[in-house]
C-alpha positions in Angstrom: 161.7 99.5 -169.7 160.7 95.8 -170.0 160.6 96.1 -174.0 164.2 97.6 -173.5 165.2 94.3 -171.7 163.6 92.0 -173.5 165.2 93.4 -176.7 168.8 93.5 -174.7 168.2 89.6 -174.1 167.1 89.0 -177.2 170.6 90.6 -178.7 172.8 88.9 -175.9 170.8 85.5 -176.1 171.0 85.4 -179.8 175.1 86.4 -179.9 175.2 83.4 -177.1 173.5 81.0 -179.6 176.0 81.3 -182.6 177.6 77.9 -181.3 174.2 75.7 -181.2 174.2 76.0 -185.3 178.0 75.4 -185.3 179.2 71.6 -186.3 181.4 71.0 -183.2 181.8 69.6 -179.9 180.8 73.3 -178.1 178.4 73.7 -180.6 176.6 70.2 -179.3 176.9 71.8 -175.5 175.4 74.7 -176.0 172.2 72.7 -178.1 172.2 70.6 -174.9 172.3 73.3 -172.4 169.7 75.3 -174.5 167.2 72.3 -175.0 167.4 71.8 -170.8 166.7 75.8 -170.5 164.0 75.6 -172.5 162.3 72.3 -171.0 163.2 73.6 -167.6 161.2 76.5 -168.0 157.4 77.4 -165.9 155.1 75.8 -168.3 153.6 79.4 -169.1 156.9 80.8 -169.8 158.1 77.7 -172.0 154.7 77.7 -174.2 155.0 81.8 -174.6 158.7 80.9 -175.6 157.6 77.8 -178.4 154.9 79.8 -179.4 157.1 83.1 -180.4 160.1 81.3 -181.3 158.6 78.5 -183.2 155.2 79.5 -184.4 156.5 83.1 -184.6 153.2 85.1 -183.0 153.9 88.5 -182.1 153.3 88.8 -178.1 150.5 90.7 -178.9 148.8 87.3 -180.7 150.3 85.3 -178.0 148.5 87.6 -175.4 145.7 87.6 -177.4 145.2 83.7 -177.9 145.9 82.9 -174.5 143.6 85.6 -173.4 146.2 87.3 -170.9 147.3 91.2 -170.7 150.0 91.8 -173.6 152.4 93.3 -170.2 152.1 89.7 -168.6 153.0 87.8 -171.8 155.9 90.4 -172.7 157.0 89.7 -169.0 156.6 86.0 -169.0 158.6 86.1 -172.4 161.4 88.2 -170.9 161.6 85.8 -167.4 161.7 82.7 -170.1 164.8 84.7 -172.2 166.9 85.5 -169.2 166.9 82.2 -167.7 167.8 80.5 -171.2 170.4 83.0 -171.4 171.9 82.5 -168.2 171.6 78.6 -168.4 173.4 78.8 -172.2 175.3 81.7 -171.1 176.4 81.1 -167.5 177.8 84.6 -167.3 173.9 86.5 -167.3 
């Protein structure tokens, strides 16, 4: 069930995040609103978060290098998602 929702998230947040690559006004909002999300996140959540979506580990490395069960860091990762997509997102 949690793989389920993190993948839903990943679909919705990802649809919601068209704008930040877009050259306009809303596109500059939503880049703002995503940055706060991110720094506004737990520090666990936000380093799972860099460290998949910047370094791209899988959350089995991730779980691995930071030594926690793989269920906590798929959690952790799917908290991180759902509040970036409802700050970017407001509808979530």
């Amino acid at each position: 069930m949690l793989r389920s929702l993190v993948r839903a998230l990943r679909a919705r947040l990802g649809t919601a995040l068209t704008a930040v690559s877009a050259p306009s006004d809303e596109g500059d909002a939503t880049r703002s609103r995503y940055r706060r999300a991110v720094s506004a996140l737990p520090a666990r959540q936000r380093e799972i978060f860099r460290l998949h979506r910047i370094d791209g580990l899988t959350l089995a490395e991730i779980a691995q290098r930071l030594d926690m069960p793989s269920s906590d860091v798929e959690r952790e990762f799917a908290a991180a998602l759902l509040a970036i997509a409802r700050t970017v997102e407001p509808r979530f």
